[in-house]
MARPARO-299913 format. One record per residue: chain; x, y, z of N, C-alpha, C, O in turn; residue number from 1; residue in three letters. Coordinates in Angstrom, 3 decimals. Layout:
<recs>
  doke       nxx       nyy       nzz      caxx      cayy      cazz       cxx       cyy       czz       oxx       oyy       ozz  bagu  logu
     A         X         Y         Z         X         Y         Z         X         Y         Z         X         Y         Z   NUM   Ala
...
</recs>
This chain:
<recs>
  doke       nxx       nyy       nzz      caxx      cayy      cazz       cxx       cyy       czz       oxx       oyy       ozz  bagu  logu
     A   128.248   145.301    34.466   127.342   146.290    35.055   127.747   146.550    36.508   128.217   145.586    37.112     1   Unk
     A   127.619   147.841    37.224   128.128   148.660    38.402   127.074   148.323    39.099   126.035   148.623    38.510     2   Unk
     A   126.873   147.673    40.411   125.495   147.645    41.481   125.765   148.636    42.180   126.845   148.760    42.756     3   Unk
     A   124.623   149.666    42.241   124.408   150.839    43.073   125.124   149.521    44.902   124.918   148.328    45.121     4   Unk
     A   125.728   150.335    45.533   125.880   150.046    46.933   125.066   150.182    47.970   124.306   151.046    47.532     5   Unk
     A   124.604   149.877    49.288   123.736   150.011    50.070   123.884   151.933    50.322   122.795   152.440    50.591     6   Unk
     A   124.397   152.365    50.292   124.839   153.627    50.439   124.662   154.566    48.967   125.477   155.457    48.728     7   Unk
     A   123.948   154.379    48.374   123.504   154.977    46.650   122.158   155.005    47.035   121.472   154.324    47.798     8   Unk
     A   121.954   155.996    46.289   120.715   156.878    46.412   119.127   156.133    45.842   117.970   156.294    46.230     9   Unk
     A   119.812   155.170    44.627   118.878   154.411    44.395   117.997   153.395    45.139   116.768   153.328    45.127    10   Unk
     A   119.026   152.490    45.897   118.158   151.843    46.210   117.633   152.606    47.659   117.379   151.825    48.576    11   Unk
     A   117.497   153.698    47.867   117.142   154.229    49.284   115.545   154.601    48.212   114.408   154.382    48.632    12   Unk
     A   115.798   155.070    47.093   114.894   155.794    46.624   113.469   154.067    46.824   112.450   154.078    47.515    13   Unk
     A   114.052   152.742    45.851   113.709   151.668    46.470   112.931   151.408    47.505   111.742   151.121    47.367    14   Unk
     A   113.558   151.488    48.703   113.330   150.989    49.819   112.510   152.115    50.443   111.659   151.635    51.192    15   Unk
     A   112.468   153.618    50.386   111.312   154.324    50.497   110.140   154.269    49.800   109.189   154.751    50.416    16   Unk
     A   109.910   153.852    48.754   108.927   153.834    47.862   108.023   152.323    48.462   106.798   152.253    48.363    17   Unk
     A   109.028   150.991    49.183   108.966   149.633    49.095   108.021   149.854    50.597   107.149   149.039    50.897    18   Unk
     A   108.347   151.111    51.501   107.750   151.420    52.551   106.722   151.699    52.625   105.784   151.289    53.309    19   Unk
     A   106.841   152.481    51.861   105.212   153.732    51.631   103.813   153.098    50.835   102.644   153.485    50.853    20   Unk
     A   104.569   151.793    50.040   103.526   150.604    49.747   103.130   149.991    50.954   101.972   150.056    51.366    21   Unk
     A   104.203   149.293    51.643   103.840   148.962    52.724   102.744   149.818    53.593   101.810   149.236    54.146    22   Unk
     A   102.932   151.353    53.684   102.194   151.718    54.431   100.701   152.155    54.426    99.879   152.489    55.280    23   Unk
     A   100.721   152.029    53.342    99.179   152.459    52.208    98.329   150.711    51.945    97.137   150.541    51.692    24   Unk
     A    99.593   149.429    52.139    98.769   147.987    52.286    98.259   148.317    53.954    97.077   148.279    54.297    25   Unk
     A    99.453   148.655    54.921    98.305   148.920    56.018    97.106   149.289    56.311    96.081   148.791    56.779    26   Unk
     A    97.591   150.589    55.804    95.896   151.656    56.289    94.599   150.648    55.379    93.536   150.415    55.953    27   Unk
     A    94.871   150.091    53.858    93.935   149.416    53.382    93.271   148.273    54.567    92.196   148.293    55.167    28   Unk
     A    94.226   147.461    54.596    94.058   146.343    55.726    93.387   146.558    57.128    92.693   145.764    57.763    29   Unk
     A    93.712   147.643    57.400    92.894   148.215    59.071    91.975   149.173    58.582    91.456   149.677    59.579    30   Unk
     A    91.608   149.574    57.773    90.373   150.123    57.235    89.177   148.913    57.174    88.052   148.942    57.671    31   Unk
     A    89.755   147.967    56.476    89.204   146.387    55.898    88.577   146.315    57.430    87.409   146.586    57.710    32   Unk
     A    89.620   145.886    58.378    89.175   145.573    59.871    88.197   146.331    60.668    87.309   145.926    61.418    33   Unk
     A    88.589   147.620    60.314    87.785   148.782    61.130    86.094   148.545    60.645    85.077   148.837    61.274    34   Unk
     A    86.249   147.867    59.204    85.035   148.387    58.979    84.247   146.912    59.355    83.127   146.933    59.865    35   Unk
     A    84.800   145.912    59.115    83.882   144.381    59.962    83.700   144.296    61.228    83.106   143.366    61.773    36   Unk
     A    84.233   145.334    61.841    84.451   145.295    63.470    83.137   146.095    63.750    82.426   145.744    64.692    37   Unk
     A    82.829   147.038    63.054    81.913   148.368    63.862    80.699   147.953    62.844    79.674   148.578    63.118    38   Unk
     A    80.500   146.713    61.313    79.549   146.507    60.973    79.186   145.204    61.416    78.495   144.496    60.684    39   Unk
     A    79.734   144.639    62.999    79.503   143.895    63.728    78.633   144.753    64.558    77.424   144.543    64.473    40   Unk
     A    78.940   145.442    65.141    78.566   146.499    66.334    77.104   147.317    66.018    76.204   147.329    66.857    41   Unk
     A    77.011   147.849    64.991    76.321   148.516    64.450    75.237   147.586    63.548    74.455   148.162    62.792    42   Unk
     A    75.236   146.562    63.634    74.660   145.614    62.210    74.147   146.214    61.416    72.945   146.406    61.233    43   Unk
     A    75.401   146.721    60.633    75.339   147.098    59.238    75.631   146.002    58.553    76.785   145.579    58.618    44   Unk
     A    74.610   145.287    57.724    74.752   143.950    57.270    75.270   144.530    55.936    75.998   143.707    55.380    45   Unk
     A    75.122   145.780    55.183    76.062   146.298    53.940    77.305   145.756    54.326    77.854   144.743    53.892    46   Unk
     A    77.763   146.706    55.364    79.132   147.138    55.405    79.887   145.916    55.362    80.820   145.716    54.584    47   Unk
     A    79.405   144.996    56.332    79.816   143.452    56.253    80.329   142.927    55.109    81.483   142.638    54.793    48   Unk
     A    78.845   142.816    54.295    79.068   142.174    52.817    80.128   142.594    51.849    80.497   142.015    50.828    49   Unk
     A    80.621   143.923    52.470    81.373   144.491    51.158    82.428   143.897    51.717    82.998   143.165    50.908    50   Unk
     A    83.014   143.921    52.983    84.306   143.489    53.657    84.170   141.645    52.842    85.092   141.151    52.194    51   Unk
     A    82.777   140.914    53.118    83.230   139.645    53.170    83.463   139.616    51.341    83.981   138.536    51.057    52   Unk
     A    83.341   140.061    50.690    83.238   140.045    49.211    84.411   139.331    49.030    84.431   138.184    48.583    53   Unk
     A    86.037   140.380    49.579    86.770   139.589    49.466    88.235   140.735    49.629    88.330   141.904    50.003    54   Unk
     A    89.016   139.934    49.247    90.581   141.337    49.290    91.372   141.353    48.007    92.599   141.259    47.950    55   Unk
     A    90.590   141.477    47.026    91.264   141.364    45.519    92.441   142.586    45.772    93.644   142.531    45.518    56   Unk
     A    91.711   143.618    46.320    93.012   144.675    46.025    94.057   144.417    46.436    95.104   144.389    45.790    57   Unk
     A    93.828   144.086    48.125    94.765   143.741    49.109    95.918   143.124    48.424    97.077   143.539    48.383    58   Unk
     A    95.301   141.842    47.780    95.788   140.749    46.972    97.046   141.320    45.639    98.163   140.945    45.283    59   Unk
     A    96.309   142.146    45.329    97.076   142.674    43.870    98.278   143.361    44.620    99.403   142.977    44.300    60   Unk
     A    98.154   144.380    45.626    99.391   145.532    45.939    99.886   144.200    46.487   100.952   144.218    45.873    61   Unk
     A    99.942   142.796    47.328   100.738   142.442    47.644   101.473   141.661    47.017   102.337   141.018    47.612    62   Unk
     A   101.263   141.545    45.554   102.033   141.020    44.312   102.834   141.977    43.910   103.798   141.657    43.215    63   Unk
     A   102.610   143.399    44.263   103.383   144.444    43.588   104.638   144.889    44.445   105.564   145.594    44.043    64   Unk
     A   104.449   144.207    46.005   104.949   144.877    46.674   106.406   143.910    46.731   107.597   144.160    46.920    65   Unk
     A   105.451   142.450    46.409   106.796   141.867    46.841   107.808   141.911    45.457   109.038   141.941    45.449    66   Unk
     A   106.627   141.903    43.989   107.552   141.923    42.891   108.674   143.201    42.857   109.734   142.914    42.301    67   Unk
     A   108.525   144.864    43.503   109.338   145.239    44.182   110.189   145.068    44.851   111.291   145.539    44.567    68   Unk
     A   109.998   144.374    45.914   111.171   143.539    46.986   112.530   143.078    45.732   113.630   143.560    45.462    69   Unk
     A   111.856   142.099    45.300   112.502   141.110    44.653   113.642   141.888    43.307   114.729   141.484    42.894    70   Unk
     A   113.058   142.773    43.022   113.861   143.563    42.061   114.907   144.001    42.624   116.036   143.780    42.186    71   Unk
     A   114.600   144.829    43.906   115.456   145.363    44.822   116.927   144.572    44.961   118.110   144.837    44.745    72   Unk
     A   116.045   143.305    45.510   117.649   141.857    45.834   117.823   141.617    44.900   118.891   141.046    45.124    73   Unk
     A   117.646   141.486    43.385   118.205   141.125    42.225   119.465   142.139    41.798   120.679   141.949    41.878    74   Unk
     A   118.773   143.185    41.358   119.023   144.527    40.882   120.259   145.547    42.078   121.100   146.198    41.458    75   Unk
     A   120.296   145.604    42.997   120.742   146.319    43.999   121.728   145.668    45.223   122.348   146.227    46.127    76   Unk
     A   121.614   144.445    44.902   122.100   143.593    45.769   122.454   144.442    46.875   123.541   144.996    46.710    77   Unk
     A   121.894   144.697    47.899   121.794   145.050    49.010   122.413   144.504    50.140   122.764   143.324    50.115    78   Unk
     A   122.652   145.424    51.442   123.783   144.806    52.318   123.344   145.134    53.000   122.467   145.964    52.760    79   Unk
     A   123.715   144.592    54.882   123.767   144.888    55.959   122.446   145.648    56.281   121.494   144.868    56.313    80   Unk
     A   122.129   146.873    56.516   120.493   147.165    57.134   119.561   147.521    55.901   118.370   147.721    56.138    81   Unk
     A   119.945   147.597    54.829   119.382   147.602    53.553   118.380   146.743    53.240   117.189   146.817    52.938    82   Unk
     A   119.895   145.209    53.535   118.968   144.223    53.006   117.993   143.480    53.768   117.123   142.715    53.352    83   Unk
     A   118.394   143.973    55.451   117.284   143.267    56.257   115.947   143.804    56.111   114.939   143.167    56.417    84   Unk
     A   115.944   145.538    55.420   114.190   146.066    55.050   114.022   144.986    54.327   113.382   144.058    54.822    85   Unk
     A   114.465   144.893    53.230   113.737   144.497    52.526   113.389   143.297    52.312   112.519   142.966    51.506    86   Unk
     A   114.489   142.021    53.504   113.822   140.703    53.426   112.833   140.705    54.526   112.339   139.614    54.811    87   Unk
     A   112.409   141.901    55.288   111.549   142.094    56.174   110.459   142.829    55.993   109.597   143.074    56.838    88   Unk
     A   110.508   143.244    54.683   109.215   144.050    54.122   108.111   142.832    53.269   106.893   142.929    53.113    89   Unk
     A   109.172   141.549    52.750   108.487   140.571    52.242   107.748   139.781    52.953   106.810   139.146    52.472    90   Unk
     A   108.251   139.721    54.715   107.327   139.251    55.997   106.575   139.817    56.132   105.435   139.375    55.992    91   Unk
     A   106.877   141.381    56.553   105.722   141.952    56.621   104.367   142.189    55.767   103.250   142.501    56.178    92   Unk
     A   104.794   141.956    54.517   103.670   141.805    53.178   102.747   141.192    53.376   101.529   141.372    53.385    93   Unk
     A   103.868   139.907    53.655   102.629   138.326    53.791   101.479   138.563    55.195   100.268   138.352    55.261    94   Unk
     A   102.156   138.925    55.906   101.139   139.364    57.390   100.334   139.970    57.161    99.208   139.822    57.637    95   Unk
     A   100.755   141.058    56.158    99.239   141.973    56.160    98.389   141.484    55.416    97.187   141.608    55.650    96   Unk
     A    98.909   140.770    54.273    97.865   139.905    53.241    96.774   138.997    54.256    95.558   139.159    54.153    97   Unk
     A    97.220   138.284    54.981    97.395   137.029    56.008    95.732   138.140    56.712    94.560   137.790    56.573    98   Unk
     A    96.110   139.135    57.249    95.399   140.080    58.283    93.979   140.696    57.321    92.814   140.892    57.666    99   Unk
     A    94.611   140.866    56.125    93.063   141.367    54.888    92.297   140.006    55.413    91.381   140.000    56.234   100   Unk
     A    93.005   138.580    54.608    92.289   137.407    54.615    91.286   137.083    56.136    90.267   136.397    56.214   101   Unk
     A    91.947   137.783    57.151    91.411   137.533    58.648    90.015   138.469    59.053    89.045   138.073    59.700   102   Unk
     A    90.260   139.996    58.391    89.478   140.704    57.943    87.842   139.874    57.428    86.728   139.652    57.902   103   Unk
     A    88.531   139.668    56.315    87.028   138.822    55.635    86.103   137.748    56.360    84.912   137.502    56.173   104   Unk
     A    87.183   137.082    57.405    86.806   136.103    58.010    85.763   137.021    59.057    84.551   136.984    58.841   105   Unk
     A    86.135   137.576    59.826    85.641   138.612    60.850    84.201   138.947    60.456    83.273   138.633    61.202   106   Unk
     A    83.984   139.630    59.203    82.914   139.897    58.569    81.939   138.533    58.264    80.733   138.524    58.508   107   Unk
     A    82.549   137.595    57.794    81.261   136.048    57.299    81.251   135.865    58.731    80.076   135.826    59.097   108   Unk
     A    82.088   135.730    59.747    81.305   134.923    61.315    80.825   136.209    61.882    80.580   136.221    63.088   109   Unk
     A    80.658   137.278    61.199    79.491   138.468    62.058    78.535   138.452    61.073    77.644   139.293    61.188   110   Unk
     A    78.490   137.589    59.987    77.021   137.861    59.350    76.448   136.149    60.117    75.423   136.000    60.782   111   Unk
     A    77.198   135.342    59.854    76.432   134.206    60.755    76.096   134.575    62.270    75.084   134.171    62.842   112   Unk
     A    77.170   135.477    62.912    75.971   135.684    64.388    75.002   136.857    64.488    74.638   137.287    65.583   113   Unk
     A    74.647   137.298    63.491    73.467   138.397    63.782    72.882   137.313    63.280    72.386   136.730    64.244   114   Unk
     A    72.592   136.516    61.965    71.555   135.258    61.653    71.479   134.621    62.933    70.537   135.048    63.600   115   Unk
     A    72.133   133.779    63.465    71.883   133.398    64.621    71.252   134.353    65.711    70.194   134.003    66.235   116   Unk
     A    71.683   135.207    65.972    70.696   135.686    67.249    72.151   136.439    68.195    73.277   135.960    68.329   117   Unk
     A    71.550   137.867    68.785    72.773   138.182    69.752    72.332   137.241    71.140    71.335   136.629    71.520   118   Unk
     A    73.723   137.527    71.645    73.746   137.180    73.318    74.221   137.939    73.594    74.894   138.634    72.833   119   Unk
     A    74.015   138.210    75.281    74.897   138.911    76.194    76.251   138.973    75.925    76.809   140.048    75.702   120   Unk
     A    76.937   137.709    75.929    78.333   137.760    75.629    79.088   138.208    74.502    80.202   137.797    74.179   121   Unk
     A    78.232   139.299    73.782    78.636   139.375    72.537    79.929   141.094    72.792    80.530   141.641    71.867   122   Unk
     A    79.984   141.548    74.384    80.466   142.395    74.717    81.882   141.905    75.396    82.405   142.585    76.280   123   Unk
     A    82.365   140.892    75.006    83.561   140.659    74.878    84.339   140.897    73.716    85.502   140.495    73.762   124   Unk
     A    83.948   141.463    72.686    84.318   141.357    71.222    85.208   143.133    71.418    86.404   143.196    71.131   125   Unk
     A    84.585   144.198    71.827    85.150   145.344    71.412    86.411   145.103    71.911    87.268   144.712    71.118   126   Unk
     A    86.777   145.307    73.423    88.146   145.364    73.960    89.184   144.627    73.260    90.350   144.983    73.427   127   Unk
     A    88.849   143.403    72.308    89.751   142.739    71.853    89.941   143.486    70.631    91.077   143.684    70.198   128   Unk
     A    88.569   144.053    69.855    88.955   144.670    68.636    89.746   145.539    68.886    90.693   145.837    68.158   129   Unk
     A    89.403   146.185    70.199    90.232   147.567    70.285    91.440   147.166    70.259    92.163   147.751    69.452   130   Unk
     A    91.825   146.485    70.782    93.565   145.862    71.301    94.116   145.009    69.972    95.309   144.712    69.898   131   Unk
     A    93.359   144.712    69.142    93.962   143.995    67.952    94.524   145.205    66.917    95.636   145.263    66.393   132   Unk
     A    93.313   146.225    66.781    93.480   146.947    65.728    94.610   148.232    65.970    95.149   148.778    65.008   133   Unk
     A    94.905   148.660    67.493    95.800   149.066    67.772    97.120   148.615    67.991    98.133   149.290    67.806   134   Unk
     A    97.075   147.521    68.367    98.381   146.781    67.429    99.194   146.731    66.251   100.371   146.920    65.945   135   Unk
     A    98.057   146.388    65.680    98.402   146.577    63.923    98.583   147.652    63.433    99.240   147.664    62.392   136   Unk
     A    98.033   149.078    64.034    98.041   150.239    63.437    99.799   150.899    64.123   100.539   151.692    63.540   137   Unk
     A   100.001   150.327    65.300   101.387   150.560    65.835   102.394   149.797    65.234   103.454   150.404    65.080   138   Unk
     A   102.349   148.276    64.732   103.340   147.334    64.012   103.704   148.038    63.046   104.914   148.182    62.867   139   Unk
     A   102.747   148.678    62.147   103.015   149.405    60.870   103.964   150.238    61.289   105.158   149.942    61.255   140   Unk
     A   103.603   151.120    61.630   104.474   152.652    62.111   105.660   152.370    62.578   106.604   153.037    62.156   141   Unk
     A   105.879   151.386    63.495   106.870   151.244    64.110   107.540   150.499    63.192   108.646   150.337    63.706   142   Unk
     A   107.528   149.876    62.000   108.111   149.200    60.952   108.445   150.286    59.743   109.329   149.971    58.946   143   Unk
     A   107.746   151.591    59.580   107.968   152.408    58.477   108.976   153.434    59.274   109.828   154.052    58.635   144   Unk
     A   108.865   153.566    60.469   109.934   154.563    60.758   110.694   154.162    61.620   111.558   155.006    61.859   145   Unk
     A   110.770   153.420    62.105   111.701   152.434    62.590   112.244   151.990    64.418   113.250   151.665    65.049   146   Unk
     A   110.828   152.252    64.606   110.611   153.000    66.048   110.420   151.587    67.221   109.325   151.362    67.736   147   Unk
     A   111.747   150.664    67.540   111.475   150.370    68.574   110.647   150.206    69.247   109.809   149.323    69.065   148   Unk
     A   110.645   151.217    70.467   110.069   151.327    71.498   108.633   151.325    71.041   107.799   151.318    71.947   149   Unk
     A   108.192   151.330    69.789   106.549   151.616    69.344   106.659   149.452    69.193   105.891   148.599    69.638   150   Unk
     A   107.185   149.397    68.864   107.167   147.762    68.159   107.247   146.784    69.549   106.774   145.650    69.636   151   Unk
     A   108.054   147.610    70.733   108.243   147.108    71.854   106.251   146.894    72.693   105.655   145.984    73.268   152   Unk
     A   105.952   148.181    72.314   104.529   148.122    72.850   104.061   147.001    72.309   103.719   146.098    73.072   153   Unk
     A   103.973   146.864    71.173   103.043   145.783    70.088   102.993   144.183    70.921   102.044   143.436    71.161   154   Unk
     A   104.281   144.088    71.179   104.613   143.125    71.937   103.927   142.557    73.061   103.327   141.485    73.137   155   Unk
     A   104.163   143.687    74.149   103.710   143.567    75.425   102.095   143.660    75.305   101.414   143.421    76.302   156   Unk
     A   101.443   144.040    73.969    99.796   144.172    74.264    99.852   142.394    73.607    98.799   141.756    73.637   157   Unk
     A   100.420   142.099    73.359   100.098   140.713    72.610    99.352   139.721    73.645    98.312   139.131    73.354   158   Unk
     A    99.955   139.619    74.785    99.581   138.999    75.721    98.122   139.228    76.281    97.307   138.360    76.593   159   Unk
     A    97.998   140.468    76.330    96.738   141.738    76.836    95.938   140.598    76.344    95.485   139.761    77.125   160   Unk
     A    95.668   140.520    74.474    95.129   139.721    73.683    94.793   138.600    73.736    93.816   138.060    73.216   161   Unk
     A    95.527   138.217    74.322    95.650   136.418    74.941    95.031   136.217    75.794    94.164   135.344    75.813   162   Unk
     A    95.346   137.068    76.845    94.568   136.831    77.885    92.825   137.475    77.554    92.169   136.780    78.329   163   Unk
     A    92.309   137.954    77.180    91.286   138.411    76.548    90.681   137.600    75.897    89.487   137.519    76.186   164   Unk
     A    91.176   136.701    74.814    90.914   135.358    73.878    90.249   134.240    75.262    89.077   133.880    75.153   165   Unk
     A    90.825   133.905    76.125    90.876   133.187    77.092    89.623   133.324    78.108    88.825   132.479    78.513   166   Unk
     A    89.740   134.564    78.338    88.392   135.257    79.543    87.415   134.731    78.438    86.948   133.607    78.619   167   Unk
     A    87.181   135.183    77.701    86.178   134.730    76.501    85.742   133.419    75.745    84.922   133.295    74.835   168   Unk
     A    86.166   132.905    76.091    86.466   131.056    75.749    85.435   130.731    77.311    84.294   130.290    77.444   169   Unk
     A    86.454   131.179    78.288    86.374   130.987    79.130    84.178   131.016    79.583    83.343   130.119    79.703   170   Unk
     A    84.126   132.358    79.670    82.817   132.833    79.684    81.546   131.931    77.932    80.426   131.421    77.952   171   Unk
     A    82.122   132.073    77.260    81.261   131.647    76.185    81.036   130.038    76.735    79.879   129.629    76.638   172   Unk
     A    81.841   129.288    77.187    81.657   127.863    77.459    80.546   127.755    78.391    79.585   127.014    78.189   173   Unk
     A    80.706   128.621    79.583    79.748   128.543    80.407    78.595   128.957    80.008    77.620   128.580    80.658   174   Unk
     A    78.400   129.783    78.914    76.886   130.094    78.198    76.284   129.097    77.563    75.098   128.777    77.643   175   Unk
     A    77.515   128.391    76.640    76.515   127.320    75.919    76.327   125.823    77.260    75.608   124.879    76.931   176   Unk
     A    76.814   125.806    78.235    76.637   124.757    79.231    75.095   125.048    79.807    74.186   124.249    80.030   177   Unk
     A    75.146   126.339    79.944    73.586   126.484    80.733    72.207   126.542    79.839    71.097   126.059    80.061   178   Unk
     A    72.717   127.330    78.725    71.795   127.340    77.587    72.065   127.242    75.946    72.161   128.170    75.143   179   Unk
     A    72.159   125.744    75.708    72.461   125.293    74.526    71.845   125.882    73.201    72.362   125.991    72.089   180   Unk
     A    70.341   126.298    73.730    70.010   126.848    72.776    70.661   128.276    72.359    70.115   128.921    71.464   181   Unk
     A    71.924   128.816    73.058    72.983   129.628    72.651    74.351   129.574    71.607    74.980   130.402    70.949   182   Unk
     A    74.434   127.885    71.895    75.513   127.357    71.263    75.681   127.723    69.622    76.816   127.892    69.175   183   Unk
     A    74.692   127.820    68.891    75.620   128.757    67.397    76.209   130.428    67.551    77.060   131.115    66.985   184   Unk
     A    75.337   130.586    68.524    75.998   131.894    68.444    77.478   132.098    69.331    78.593   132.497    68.994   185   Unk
     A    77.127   131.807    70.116    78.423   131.830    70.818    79.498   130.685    70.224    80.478   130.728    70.968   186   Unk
     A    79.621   130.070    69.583    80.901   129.512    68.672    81.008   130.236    67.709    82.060   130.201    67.071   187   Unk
     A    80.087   130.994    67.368    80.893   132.525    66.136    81.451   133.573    67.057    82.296   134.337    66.589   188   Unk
     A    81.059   133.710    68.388    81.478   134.671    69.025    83.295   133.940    69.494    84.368   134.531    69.612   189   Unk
     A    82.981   132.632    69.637    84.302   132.355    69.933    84.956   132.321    68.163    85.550   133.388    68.010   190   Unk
     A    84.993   131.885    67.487    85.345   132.151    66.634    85.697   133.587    66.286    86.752   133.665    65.658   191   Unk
     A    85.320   134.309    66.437    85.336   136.257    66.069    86.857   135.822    67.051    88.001   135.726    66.607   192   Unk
     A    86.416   135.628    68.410    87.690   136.268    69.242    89.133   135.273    68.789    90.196   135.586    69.327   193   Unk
     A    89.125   134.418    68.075    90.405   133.782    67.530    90.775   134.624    66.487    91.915   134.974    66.180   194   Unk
     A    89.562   134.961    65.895    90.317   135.603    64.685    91.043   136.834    65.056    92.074   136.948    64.393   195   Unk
     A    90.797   138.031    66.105    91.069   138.589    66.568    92.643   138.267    67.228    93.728   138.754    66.913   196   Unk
     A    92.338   137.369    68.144    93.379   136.651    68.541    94.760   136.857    67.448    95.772   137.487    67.754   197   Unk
     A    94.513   136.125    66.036    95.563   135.545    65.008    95.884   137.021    64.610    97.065   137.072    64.264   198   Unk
     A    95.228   138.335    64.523    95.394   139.304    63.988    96.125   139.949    65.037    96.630   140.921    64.475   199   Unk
     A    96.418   139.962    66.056    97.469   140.074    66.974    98.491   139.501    67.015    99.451   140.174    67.390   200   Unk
     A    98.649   138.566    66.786    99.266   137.545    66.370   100.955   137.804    65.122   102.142   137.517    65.279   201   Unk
     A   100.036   138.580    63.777   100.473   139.081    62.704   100.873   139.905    62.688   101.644   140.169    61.765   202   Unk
     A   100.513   141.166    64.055   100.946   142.176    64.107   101.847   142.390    65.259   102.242   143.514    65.569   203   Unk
     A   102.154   141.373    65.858   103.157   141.155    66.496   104.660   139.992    65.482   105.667   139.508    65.999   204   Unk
     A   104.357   139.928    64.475   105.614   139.018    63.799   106.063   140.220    63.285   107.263   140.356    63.047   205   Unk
     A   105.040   141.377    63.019   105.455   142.878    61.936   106.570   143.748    62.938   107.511   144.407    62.497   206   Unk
     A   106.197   143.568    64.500   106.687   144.578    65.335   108.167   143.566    65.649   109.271   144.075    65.847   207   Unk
     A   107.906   142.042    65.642   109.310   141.734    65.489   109.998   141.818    64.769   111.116   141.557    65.213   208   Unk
     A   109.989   142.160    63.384   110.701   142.703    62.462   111.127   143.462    62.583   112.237   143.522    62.055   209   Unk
     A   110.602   144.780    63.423   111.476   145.934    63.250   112.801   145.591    64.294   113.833   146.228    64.088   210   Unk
     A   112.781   144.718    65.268   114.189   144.417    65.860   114.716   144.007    65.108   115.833   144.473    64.885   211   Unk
     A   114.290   143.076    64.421   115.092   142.158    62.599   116.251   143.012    62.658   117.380   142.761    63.080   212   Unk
     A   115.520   144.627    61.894   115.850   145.357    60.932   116.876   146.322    61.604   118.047   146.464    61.252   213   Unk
     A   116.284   146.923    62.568   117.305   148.135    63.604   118.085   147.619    64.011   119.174   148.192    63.964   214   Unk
     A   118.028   146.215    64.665   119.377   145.757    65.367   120.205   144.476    65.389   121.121   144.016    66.070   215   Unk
     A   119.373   144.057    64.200   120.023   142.320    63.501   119.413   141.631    64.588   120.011   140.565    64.735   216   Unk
     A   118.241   141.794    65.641   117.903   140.593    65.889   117.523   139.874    66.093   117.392   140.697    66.999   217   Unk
     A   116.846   138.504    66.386   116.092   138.021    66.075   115.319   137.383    67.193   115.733   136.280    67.551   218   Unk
     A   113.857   138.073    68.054   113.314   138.152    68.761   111.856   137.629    69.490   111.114   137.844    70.448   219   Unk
     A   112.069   136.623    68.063   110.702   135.935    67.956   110.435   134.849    69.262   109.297   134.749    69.721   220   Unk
     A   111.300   134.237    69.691   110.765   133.110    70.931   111.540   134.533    71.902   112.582   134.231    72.483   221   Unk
     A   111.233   135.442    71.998   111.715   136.114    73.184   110.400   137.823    73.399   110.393   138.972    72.960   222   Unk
     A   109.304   136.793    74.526   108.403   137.981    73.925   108.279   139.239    74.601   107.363   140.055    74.500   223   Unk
     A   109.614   139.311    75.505   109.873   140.899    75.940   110.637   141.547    75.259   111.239   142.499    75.756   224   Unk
     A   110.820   141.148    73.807   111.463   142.003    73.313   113.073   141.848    73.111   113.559   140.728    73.268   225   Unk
     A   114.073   143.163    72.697   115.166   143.530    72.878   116.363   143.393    73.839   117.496   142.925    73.724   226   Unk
     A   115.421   144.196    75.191   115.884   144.508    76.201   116.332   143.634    76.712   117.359   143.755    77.381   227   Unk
     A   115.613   142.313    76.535   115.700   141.198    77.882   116.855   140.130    77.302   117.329   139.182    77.928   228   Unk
     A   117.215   140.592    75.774   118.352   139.745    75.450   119.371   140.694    75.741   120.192   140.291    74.917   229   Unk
     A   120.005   141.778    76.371   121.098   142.670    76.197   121.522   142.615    77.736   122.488   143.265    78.134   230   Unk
</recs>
């Protein structure tokens, strides 16, 4: 039997199709997020429940996506920037699976802190959502079309995140020190902002991939990126 070459139409047909899954597990996954984030905000205790139910779908396309992958490297034996999509579409899979599962989490520690009771400090939560979920919505993009300088951003907000996780640790400690009778709520509030945290996290391993893929390389203990190795 003849293996189509990295340069045959097939496996491009492949590796576009292996994308466009990818990009449709995104939008599912930051939909998932969008909607535990603002039925935090809004206490919509529905909207919650449906997020915490669970990520069966999530779950299923990411069996399909990778049993795709895998056909691809069997079937196509793939070369040089071919084959880095696609051993980088199987990272990226797991992250977004990883990011549904973080999703759900988001939703059960916002139904335990409306049970518990709000606090003041519960206005540390947007800026991080904002900065998590725009991450992830840039990792994608910058992984389906292959955009650098978009994956380069992902990067540099990672920290943003960190430092945000931190102010918030920071401030929640001093709430439950003065008034204990705060302390469940504010350990879901710290809890929310880790999870947040890890979902930055995921969507920064997605935006290192796309250096993987565009330029063979490998950028992970280097968190400015490209540039700062050349």
């Amino acid at each position: 039997m003849t293996h189509m070459t990295s340069t045959g139409r097939p496996i491009q047909v492949g590796i576009d199709d292996l994308k466009r899954e990818l990009r449709v597990q995104g939008a599912t996954v930051s939909a998932r997020l969008g909607q535990a984030v603002r039925g935090l905000a809004t206490r919509n205790l529905h909207a919650l429940d449906e997020v915490a139910i669970g990520d069966g779908d999530i779950n299923a396309r990411q069996m399909g996506i990778d049993d795709r992958a895998f056909k691809l490297l069997a079937l196509q034996q793939p070369v040089a920037i071919d084959l880095r999509v696609i051993v980088a579409a199987i990272k990226v899979n797991a992250d977004l699976e990883r990011i549904g599962d973080l999703a759900v989490n988001v939703a059960e520690a916002s139904r335990r802190y409306i049970d518990h009771g709000a606090i003041s400090d519960e206005d540390v939560l947007p800026r991080m959502a904002e900065v998590a979920e725009m991450m992830l919505h840039w990792a994608i993009d910058a992984f389906v079309t292959g955009n650098v300088g978009l994956a380069q951003s992902v990067l540099e907000r990672d920290d943003t995140l960190d430092s945000l996780r931190d102010q918030a640790f920071r401030r929640l400690a001093a709430t439950m020190a003065k008034a204990p009778t705060y302390v469940p709520s504010a350990l879901e509030l710290m809890l929310l902002t880790r999870h947040l945290e890890r979902i930055g996290d995921h969507a920064t391993n997605i935006a290192e991939d796309v250096f993987f893929v565009v330029a063979g390389e490998d950028v992970r203990h280097n968190a400015h990126g490209l540039s700062a190795s050349q």
